[in-house]
mmCIF file as gemmi writes it, N, C-alpha and C atoms, coordinates in Angstrom:
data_model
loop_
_atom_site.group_PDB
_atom_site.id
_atom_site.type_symbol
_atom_site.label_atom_id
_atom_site.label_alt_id
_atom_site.label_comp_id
_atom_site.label_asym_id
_atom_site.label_entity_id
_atom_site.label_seq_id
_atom_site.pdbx_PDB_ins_code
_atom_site.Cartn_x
_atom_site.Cartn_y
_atom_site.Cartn_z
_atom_site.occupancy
_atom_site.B_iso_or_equiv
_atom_site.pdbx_formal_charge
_atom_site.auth_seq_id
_atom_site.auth_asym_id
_atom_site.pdbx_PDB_model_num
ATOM 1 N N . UNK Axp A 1 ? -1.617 19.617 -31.869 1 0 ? 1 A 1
ATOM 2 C CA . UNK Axp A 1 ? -1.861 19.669 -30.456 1 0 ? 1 A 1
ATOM 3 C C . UNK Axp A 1 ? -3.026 18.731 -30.123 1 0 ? 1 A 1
ATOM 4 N N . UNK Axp A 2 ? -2.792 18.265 -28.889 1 0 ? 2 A 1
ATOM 5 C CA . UNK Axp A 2 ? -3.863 17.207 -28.439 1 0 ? 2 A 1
ATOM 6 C C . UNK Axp A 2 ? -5.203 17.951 -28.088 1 0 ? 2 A 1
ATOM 7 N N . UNK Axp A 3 ? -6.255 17.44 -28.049 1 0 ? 3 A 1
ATOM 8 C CA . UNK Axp A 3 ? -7.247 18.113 -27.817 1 0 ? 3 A 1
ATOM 9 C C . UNK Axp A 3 ? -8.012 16.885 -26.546 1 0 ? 3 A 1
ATOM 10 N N . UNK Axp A 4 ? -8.702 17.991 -25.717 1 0 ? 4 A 1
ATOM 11 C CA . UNK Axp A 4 ? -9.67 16.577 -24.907 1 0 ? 4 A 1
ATOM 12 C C . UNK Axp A 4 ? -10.238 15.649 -25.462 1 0 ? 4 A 1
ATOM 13 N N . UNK Axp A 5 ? -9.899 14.136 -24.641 1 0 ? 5 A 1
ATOM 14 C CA . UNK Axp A 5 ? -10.243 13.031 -25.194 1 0 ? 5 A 1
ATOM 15 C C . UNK Axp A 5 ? -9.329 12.491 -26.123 1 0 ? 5 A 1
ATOM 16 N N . UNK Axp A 6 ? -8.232 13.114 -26.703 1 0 ? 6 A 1
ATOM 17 C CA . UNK Axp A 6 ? -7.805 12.541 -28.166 1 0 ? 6 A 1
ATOM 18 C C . UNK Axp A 6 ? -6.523 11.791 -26.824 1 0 ? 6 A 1
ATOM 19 N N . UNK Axp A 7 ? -5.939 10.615 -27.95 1 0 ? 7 A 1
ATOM 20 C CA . UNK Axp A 7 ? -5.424 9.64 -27.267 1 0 ? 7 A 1
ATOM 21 C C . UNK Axp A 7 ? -4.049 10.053 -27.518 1 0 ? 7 A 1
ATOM 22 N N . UNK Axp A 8 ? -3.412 10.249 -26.714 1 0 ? 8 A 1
ATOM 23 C CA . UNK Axp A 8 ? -1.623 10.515 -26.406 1 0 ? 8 A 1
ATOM 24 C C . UNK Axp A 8 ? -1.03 9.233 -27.382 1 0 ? 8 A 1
ATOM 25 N N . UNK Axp A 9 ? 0.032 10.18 -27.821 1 0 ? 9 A 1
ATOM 26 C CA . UNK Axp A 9 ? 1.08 9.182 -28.372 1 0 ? 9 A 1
ATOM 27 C C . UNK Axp A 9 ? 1.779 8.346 -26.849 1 0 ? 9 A 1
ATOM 28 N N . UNK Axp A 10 ? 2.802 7.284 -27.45 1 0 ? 10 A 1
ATOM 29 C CA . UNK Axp A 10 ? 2.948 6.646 -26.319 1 0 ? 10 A 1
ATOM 30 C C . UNK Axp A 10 ? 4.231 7.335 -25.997 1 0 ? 10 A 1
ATOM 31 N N . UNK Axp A 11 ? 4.715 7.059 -24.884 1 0 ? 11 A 1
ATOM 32 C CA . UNK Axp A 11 ? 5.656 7.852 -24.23 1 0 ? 11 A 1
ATOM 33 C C . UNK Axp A 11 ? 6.492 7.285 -23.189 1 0 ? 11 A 1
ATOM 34 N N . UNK Axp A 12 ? 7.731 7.536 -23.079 1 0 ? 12 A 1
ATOM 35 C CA . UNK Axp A 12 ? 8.639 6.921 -21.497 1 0 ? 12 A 1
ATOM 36 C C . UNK Axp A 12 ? 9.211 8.094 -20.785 1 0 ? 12 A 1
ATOM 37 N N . UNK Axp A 13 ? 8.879 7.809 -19.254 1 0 ? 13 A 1
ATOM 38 C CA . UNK Axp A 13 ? 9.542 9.165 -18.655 1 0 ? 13 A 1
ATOM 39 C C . UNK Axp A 13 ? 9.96 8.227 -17.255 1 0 ? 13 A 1
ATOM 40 N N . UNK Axp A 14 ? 10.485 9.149 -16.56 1 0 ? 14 A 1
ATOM 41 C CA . UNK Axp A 14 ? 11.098 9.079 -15.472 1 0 ? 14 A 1
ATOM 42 C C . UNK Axp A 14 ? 9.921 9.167 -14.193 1 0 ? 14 A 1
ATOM 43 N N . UNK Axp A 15 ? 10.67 7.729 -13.337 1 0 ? 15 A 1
ATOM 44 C CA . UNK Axp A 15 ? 9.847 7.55 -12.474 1 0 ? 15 A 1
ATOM 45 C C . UNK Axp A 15 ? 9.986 8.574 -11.194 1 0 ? 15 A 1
ATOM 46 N N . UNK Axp A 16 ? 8.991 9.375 -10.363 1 0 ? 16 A 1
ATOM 47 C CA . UNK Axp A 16 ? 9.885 10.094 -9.396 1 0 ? 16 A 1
ATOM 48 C C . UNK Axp A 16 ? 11.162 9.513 -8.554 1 0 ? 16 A 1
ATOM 49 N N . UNK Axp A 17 ? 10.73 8.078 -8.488 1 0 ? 17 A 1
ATOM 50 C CA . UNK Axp A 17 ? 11.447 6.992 -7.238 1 0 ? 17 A 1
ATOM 51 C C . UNK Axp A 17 ? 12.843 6.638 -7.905 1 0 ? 17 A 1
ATOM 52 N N . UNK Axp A 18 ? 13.699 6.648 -7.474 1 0 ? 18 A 1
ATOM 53 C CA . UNK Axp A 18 ? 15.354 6.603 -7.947 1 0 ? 18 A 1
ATOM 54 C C . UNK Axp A 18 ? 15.24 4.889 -8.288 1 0 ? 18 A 1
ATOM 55 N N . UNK Axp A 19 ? 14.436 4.167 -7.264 1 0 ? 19 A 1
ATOM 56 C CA . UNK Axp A 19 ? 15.126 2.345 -7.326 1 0 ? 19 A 1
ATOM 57 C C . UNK Axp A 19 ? 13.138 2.1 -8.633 1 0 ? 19 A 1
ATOM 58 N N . UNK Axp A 20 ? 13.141 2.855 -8.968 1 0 ? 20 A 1
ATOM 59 C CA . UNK Axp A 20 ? 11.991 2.4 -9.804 1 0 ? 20 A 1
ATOM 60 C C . UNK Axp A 20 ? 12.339 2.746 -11.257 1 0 ? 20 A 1
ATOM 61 N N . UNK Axp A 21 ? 11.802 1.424 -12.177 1 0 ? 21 A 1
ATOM 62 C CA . UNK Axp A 21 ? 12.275 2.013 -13.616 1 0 ? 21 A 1
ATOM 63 C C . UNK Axp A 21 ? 11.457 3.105 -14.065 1 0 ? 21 A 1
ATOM 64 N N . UNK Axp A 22 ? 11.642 3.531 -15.504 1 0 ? 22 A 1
ATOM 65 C CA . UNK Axp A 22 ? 11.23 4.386 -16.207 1 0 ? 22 A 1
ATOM 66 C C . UNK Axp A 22 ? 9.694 4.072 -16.452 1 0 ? 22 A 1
ATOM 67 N N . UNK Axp A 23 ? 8.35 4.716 -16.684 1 0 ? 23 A 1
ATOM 68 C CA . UNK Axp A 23 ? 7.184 4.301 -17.083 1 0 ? 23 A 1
ATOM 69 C C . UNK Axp A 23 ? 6.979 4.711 -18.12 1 0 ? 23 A 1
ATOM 70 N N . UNK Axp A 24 ? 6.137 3.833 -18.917 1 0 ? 24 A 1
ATOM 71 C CA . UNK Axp A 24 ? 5.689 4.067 -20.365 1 0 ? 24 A 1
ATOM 72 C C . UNK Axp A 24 ? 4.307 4.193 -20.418 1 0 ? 24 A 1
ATOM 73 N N . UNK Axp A 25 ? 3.87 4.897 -21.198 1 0 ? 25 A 1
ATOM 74 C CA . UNK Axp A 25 ? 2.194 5.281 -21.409 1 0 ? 25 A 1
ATOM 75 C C . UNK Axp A 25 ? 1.502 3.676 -21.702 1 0 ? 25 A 1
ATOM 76 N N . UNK Axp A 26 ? 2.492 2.985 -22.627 1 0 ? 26 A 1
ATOM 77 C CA . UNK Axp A 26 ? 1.833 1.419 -23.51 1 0 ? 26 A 1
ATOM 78 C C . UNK Axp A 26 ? 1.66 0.43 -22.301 1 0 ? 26 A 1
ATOM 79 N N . UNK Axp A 27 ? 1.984 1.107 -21.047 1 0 ? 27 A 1
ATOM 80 C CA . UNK Axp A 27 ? 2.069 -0.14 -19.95 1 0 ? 27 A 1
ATOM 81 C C . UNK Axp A 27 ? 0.816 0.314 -19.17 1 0 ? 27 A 1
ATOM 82 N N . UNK Axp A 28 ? 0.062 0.684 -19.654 1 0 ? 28 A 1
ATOM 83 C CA . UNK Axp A 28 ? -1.261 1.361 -19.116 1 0 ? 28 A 1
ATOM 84 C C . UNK Axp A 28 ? -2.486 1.14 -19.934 1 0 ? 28 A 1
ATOM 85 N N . UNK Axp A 29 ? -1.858 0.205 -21.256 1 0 ? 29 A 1
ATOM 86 C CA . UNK Axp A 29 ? -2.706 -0.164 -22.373 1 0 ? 29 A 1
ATOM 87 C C . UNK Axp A 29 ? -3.916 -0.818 -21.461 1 0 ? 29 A 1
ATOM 88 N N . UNK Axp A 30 ? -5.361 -0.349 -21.817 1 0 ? 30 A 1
ATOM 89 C CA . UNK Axp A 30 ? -6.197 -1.016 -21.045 1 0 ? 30 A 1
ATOM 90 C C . UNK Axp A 30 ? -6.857 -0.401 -19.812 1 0 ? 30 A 1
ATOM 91 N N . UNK Axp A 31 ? -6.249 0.911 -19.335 1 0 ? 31 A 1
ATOM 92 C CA . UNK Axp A 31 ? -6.836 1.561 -18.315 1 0 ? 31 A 1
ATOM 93 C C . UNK Axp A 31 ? -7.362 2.479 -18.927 1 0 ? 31 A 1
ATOM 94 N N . UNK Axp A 32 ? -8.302 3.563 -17.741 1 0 ? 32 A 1
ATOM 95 C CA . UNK Axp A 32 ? -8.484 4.92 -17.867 1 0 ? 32 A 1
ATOM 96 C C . UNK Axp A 32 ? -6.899 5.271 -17.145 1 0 ? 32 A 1
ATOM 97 N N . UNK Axp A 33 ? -6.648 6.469 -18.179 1 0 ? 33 A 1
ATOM 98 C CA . UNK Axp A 33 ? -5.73 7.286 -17.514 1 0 ? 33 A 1
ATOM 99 C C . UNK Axp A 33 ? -5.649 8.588 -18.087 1 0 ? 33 A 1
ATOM 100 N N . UNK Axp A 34 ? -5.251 9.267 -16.921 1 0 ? 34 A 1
ATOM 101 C CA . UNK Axp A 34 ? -5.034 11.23 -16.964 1 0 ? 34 A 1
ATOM 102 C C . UNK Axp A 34 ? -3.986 11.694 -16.817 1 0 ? 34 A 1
ATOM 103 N N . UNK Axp A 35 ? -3.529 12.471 -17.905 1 0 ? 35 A 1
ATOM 104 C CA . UNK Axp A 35 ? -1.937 12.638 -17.849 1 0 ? 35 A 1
ATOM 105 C C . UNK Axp A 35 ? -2.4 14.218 -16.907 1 0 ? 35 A 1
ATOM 106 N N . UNK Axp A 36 ? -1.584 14.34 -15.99 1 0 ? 36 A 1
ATOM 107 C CA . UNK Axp A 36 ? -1.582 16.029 -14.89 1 0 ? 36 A 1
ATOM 108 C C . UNK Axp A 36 ? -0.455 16.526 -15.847 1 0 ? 36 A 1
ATOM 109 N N . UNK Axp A 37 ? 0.133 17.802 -16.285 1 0 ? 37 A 1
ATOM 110 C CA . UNK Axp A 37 ? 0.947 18.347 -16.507 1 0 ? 37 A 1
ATOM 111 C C . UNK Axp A 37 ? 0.953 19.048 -15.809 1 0 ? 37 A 1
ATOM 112 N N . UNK Axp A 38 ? 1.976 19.867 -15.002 1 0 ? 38 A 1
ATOM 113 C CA . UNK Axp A 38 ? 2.41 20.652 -14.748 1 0 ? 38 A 1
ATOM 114 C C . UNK Axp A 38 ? 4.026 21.161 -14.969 1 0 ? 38 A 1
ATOM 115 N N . UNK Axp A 39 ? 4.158 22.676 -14.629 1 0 ? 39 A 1
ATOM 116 C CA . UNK Axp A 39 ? 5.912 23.163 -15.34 1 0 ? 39 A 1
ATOM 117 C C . UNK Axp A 39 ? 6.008 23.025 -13.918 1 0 ? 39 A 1
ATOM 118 N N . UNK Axp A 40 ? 6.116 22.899 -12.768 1 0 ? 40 A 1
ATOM 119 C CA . UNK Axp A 40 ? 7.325 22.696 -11.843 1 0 ? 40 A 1
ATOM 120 C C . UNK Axp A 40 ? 6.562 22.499 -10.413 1 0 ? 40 A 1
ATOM 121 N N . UNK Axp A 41 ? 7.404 21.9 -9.422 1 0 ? 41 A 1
ATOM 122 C CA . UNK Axp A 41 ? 6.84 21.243 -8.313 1 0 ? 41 A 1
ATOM 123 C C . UNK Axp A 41 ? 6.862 22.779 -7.253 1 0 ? 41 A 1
ATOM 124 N N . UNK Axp A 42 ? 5.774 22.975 -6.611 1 0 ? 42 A 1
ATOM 125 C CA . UNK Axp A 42 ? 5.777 24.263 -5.782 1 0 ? 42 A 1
ATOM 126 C C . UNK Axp A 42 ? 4.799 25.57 -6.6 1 0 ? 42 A 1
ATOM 127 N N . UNK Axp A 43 ? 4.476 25.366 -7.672 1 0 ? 43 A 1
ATOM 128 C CA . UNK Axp A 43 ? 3.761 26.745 -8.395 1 0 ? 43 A 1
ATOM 129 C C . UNK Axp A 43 ? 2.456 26.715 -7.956 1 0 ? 43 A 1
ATOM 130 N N . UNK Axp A 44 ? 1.491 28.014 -7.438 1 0 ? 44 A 1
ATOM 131 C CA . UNK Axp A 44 ? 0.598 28.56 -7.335 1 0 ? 44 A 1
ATOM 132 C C . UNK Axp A 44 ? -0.001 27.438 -8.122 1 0 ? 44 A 1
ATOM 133 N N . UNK Axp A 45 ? -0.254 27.486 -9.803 1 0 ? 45 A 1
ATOM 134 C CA . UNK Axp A 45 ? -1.609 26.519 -10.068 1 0 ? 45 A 1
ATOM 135 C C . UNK Axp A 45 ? -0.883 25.033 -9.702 1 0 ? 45 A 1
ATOM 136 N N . UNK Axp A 46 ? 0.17 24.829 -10.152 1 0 ? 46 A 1
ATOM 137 C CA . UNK Axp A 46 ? 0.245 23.236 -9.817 1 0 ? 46 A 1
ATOM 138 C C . UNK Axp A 46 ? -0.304 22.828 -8.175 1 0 ? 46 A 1
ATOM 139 N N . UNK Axp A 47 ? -0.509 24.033 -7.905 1 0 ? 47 A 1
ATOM 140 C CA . UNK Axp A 47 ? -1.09 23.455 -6.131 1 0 ? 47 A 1
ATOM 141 C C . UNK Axp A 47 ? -2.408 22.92 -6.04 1 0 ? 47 A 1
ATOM 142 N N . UNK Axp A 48 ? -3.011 24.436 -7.136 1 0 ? 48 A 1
ATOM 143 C CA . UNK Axp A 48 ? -4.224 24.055 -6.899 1 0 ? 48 A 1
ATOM 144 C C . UNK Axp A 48 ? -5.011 22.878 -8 1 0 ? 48 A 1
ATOM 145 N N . UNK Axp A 49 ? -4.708 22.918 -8.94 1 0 ? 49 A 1
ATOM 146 C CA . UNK Axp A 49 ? -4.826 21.494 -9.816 1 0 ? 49 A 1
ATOM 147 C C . UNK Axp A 49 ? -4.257 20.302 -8.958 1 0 ? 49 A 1
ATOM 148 N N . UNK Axp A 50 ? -3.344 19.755 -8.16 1 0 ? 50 A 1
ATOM 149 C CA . UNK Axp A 50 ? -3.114 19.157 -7.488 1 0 ? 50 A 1
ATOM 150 C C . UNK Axp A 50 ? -4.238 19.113 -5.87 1 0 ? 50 A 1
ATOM 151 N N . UNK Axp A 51 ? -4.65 19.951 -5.285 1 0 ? 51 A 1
ATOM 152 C CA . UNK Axp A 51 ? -5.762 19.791 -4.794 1 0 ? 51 A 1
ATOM 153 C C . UNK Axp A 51 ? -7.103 19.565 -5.062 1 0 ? 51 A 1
ATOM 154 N N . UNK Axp A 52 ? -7.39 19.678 -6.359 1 0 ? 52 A 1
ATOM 155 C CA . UNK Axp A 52 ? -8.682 19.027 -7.314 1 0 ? 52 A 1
ATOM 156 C C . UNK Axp A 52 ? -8.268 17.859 -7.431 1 0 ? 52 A 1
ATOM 157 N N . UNK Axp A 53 ? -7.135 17.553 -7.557 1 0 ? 53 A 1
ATOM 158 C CA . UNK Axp A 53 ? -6.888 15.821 -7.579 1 0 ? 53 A 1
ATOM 159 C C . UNK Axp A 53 ? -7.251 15.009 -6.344 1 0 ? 53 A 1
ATOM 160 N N . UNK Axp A 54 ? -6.465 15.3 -5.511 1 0 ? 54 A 1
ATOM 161 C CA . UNK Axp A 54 ? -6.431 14.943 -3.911 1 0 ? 54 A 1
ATOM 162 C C . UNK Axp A 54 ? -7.808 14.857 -3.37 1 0 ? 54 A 1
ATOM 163 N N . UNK Axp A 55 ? -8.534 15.854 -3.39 1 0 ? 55 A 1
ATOM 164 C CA . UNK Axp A 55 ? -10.366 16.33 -2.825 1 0 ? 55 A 1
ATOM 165 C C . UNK Axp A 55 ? -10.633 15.143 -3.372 1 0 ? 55 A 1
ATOM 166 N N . UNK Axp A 56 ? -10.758 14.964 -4.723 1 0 ? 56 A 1
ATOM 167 C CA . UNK Axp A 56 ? -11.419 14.027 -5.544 1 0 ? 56 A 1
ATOM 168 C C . UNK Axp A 56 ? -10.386 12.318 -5.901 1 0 ? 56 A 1
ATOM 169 N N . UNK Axp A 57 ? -9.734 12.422 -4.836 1 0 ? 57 A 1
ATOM 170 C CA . UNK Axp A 57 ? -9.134 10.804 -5.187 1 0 ? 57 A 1
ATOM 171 C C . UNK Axp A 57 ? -9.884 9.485 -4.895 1 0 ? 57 A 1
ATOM 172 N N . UNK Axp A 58 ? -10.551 9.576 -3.985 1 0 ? 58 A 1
ATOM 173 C CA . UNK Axp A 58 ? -11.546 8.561 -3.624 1 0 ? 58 A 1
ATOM 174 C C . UNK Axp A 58 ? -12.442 8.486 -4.977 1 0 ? 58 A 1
ATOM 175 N N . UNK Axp A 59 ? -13.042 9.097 -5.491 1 0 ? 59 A 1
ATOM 176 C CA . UNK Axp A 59 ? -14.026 9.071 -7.144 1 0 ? 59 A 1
ATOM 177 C C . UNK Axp A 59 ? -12.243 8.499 -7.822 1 0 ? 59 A 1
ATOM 178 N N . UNK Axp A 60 ? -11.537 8.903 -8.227 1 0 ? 60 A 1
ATOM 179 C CA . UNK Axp A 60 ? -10.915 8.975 -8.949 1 0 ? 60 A 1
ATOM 180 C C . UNK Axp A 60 ? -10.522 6.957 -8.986 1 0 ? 60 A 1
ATOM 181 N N . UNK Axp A 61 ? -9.947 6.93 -6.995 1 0 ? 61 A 1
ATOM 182 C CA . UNK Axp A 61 ? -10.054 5.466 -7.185 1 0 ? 61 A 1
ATOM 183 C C . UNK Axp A 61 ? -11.149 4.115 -7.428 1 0 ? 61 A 1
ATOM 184 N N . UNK Axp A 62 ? -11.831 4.948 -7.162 1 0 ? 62 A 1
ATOM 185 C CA . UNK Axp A 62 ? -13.39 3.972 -7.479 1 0 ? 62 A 1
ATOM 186 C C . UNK Axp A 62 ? -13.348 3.888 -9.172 1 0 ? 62 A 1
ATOM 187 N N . UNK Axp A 63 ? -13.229 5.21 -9.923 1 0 ? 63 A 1
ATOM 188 C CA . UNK Axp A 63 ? -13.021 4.631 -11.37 1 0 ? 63 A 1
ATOM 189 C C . UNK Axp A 63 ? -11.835 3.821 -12.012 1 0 ? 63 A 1
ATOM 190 N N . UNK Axp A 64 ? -11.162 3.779 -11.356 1 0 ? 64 A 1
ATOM 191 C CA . UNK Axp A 64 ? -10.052 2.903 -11.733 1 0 ? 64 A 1
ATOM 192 C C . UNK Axp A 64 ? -9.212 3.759 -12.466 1 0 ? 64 A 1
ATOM 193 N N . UNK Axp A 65 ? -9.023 5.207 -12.374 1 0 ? 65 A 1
ATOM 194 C CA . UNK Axp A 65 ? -8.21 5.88 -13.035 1 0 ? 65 A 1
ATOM 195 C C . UNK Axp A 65 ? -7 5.961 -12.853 1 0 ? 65 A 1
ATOM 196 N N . UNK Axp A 66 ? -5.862 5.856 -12.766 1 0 ? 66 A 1
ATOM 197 C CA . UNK Axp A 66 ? -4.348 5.771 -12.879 1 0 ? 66 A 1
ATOM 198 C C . UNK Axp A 66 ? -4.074 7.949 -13.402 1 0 ? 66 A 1
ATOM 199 N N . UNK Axp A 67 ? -3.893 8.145 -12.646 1 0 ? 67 A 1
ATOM 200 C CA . UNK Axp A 67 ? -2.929 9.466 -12.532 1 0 ? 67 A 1
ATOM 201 C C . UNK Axp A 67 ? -1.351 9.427 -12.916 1 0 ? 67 A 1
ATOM 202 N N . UNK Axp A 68 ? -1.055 10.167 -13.529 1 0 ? 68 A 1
ATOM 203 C CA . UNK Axp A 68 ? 0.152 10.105 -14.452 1 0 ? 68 A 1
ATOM 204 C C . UNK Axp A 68 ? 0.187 12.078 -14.362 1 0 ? 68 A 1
ATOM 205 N N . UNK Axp A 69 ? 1.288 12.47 -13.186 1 0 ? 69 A 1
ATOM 206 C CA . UNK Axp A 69 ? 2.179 13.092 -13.454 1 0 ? 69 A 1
ATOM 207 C C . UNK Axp A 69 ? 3.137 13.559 -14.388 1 0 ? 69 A 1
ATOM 208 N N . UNK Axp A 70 ? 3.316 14.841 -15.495 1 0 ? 70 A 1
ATOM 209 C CA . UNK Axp A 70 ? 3.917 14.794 -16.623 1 0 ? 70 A 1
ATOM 210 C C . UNK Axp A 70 ? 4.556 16.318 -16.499 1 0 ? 70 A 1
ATOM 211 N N . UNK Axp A 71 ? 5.795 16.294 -15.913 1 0 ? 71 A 1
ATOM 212 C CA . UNK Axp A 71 ? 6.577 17.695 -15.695 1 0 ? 71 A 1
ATOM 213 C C . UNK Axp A 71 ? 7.894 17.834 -16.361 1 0 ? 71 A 1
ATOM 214 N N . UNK Axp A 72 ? 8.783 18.934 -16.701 1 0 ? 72 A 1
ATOM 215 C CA . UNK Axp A 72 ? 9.44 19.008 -17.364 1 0 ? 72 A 1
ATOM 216 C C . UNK Axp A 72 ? 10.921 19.082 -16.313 1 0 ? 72 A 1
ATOM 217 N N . UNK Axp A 73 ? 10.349 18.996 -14.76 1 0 ? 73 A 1
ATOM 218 C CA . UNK Axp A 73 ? 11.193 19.597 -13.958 1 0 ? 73 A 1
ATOM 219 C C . UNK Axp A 73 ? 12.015 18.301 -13.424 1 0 ? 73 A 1
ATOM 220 N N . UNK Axp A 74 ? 12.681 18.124 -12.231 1 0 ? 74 A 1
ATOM 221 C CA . UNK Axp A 74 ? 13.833 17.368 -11.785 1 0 ? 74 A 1
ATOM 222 C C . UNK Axp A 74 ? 12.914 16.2 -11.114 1 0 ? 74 A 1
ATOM 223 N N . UNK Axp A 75 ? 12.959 14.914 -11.569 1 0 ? 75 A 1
ATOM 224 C CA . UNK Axp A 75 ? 12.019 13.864 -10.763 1 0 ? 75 A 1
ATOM 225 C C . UNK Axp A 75 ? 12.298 13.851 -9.149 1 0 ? 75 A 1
ATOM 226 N N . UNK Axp A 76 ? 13.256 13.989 -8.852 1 0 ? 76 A 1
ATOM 227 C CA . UNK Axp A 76 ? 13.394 14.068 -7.264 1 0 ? 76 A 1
ATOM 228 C C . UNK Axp A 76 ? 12.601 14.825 -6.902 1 0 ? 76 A 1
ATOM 229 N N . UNK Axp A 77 ? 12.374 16.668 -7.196 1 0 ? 77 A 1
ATOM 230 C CA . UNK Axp A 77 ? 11.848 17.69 -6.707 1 0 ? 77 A 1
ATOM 231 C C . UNK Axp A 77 ? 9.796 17.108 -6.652 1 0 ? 77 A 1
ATOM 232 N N . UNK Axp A 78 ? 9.48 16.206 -7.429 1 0 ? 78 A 1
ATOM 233 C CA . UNK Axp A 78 ? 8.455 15.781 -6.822 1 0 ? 78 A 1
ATOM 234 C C . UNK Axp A 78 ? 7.937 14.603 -6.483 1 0 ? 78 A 1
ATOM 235 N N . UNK Axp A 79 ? 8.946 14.231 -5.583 1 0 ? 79 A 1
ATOM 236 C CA . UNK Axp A 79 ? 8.918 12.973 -4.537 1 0 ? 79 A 1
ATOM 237 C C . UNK Axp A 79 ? 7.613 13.636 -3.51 1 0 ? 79 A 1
């Protein structure tokens, strides 16, 4: 299991956007980035972990961080 800080294997998933390809973790080689997990679009914590994001996006864009969404659920359902 990953622990904070330790570096993700690389990975391809599905973009939410239907006319957009697939994204890969290796295409980010070179940034800060934060993978969000959440199990499904609409749950009690995914709201509120998703509003710690949002409050704090302005810091987030000033560091140059790239947010990366990582759910197990239907890419449409979080358009």
């Amino acid at each position: 299991m990953l622990q904070v800080g330790d570096q993700a294997p690389d990975f391809t998933g599905l973009n939410q956007e239907k006319n957009r390809d697939a994204i890969q973790l290796s295409d980010f080689i070179g940034q800060r980035v934060t993978l969000y997990f959440f199990p499904k679009s609409g749950a009690y914590g995914c709201k509120h972990q998703a509003c710690g994001i949002r409050d704090h996006w302005q810091i987030i864009q000033e560091l140059l961080i790239v947010v990366i969404g990582v759910s197990g659920g239907h890419a449409k359902s979080h358009q």
